[in-house]
Backbone as a chain_set.jsonl record, in Angstrom:
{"seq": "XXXXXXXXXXXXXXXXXXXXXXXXXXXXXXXXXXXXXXXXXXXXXXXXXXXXXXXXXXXXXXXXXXXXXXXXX", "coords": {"N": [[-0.969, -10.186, 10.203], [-0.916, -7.742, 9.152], [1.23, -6.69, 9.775], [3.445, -7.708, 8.414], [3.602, -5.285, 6.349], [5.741, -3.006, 5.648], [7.825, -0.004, 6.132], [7.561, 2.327, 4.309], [8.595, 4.787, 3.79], [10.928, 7.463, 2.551], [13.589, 8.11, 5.179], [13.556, 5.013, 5.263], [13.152, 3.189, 3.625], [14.706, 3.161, 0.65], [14.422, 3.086, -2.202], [11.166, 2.899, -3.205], [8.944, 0.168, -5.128], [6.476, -0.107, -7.281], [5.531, -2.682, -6.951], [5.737, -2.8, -3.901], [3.98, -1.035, -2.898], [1.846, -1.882, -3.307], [1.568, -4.456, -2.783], [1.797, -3.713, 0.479], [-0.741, -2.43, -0.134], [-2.284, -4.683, -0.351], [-2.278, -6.444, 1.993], [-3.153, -4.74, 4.005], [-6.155, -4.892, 2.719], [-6.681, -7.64, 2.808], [-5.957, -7.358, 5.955], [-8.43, -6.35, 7.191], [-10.804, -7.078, 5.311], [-10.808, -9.631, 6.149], [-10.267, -11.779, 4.788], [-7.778, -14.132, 2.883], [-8.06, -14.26, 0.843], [-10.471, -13.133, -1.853], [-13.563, -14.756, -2.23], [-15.169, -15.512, -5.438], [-17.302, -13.926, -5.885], [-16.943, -11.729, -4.95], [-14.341, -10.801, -5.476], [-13.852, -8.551, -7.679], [-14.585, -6.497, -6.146], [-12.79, -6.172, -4.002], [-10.373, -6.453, -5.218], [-10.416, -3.682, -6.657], [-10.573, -2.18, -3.717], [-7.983, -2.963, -3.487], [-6.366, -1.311, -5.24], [-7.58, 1.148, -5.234], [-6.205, 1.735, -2.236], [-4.02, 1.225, -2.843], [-3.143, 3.361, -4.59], [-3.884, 5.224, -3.125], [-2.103, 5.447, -1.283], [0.573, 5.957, -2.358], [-0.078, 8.388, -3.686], [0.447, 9.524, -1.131], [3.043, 9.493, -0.346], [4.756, 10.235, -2.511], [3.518, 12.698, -1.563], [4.656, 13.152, 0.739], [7.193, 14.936, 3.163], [10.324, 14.648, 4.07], [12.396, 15.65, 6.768], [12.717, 18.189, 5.672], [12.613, 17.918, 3.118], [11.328, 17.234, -0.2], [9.64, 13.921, -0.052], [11.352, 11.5, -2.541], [9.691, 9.601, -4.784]], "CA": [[-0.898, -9.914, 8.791], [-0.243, -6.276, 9.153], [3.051, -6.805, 10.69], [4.293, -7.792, 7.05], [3.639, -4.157, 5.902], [7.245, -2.424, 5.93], [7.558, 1.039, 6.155], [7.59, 2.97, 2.633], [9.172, 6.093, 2.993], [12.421, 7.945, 3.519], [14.85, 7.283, 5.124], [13.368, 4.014, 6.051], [13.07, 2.758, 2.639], [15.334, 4.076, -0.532], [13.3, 3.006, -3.723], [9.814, 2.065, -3.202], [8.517, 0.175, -6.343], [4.94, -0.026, -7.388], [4.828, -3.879, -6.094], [5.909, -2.621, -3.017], [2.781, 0.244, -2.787], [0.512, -2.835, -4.171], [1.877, -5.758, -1.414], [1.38, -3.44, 1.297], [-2.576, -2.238, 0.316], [-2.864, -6.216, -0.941], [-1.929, -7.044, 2.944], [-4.031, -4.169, 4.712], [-7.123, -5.049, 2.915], [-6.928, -8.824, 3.559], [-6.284, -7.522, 7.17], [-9.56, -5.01, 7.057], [-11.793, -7.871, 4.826], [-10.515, -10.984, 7.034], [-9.938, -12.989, 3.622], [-6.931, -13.663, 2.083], [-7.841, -14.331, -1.065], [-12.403, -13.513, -1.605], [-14.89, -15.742, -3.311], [-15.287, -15.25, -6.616], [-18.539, -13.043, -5.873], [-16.576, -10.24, -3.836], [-13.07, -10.621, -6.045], [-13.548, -6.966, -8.092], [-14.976, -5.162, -5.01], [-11.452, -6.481, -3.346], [-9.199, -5.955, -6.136], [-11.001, -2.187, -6.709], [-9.665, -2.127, -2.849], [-6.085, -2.941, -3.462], [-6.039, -0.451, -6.252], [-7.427, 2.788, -4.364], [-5.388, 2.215, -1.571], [-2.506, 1.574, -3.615], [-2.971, 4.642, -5.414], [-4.066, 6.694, -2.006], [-0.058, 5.317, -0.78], [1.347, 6.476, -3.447], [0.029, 9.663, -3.157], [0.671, 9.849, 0.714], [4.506, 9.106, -0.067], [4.793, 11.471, -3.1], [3.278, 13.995, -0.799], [5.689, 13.415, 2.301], [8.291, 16.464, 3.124], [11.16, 14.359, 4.97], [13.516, 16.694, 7.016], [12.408, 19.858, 4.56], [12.669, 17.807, 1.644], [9.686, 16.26, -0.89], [10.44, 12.684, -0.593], [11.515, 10.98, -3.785], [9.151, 8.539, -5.089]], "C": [[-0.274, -8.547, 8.509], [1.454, -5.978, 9.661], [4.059, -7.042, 9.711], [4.511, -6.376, 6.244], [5.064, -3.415, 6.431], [6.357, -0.821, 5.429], [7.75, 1.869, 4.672], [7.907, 4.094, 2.308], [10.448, 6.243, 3.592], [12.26, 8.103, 4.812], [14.756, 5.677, 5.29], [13.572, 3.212, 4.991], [13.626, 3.554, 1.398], [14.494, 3.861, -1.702], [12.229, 2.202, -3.078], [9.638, 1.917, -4.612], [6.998, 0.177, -5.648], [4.63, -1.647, -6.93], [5.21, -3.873, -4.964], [4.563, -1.693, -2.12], [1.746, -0.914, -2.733], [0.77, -4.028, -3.26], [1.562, -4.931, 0.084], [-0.255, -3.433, 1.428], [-3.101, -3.619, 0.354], [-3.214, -6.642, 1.431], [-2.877, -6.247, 4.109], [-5.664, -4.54, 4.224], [-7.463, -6.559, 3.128], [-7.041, -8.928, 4.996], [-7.972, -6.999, 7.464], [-11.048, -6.08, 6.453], [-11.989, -9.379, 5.634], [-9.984, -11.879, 5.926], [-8.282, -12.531, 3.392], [-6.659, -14.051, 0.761], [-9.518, -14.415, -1.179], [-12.744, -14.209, -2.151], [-14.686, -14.942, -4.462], [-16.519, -13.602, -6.879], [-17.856, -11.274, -5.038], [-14.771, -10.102, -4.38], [-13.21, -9.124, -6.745], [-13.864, -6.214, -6.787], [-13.4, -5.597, -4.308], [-10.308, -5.768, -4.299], [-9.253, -4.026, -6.027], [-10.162, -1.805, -4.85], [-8.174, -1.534, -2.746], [-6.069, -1.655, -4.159], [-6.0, 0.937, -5.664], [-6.593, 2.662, -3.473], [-4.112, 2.548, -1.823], [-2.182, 3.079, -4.054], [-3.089, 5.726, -4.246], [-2.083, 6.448, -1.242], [0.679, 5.948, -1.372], [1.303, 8.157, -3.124], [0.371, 10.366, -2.353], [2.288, 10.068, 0.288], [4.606, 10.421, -0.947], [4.793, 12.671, -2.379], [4.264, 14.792, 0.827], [6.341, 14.111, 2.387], [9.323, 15.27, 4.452], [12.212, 15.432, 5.427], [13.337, 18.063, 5.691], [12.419, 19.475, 3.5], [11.642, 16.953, 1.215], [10.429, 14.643, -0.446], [9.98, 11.823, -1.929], [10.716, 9.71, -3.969], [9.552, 7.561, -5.903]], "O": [[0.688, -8.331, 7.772], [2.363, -5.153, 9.755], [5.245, -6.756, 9.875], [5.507, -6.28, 5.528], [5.318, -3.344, 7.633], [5.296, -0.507, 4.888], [8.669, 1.27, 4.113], [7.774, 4.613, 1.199], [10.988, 5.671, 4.539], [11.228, 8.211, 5.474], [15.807, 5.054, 5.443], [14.306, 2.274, 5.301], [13.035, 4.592, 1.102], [13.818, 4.832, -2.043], [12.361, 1.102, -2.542], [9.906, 2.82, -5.405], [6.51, 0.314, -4.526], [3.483, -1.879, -6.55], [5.182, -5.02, -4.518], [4.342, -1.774, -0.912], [0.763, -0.74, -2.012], [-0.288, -4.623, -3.058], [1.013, -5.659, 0.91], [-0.959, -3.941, 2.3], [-4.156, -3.868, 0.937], [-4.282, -7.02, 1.913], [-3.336, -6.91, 5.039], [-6.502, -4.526, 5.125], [-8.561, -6.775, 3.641], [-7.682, -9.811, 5.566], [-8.559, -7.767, 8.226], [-12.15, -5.948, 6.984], [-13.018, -10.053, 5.7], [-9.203, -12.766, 6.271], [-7.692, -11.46, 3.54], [-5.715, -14.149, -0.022], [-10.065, -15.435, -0.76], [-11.9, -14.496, -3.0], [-14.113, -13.853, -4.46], [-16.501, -12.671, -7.684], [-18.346, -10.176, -4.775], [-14.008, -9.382, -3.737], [-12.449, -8.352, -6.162], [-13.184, -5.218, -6.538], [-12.903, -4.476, -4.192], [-9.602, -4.786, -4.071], [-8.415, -3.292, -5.502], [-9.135, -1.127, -4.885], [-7.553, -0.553, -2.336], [-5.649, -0.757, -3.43], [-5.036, 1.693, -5.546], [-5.79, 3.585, -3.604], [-3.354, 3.445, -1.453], [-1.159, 3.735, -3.854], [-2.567, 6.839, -4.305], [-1.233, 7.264, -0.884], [1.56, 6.583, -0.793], [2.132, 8.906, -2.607], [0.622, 11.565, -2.478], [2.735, 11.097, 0.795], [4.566, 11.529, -0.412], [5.675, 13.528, -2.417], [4.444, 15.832, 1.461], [6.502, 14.434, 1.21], [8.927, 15.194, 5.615], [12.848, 16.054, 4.576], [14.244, 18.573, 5.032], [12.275, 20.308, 2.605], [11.102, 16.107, 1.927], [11.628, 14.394, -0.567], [8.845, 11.534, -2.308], [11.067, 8.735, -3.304], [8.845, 6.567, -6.07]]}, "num_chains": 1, "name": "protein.A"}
């Protein structure tokens, strides 16, 4: 499953969108929960998931310094 996750920053990748940030965390926490899609009873604690990691990626990339430079989000 994880093996679908592409890499998300410079140079490796020129524009990351936001369903690119949001298909990767979607794909790490289905690897991490075993499901790939939960019960109804464990769907917000999943989603809530996708979302922080999404948002902790985001940040990670934002924050990256490629070769001396910020890289462009």
């Amino acid at each position: 499953m994880c093996r679908s996750i592409k890499t998300l920053r410079e140079p490796y990748t020129e524009h990351v969108s936001d369903a690119d940030v949001r298909a990767a965390a979607l794909q790490y926490v289905r690897k991490i929960s075993g499901f790939r899609a939960p019960a109804s009873h464990n769907a917000a604690a999943f989603e809530h998931a996708v979302a922080t990691i999404a948002a902790a990626t985001q940040d990670l990339l934002d924050q990256l310094e490629v070769r001396g430079q910020r890289a462009a989000s």
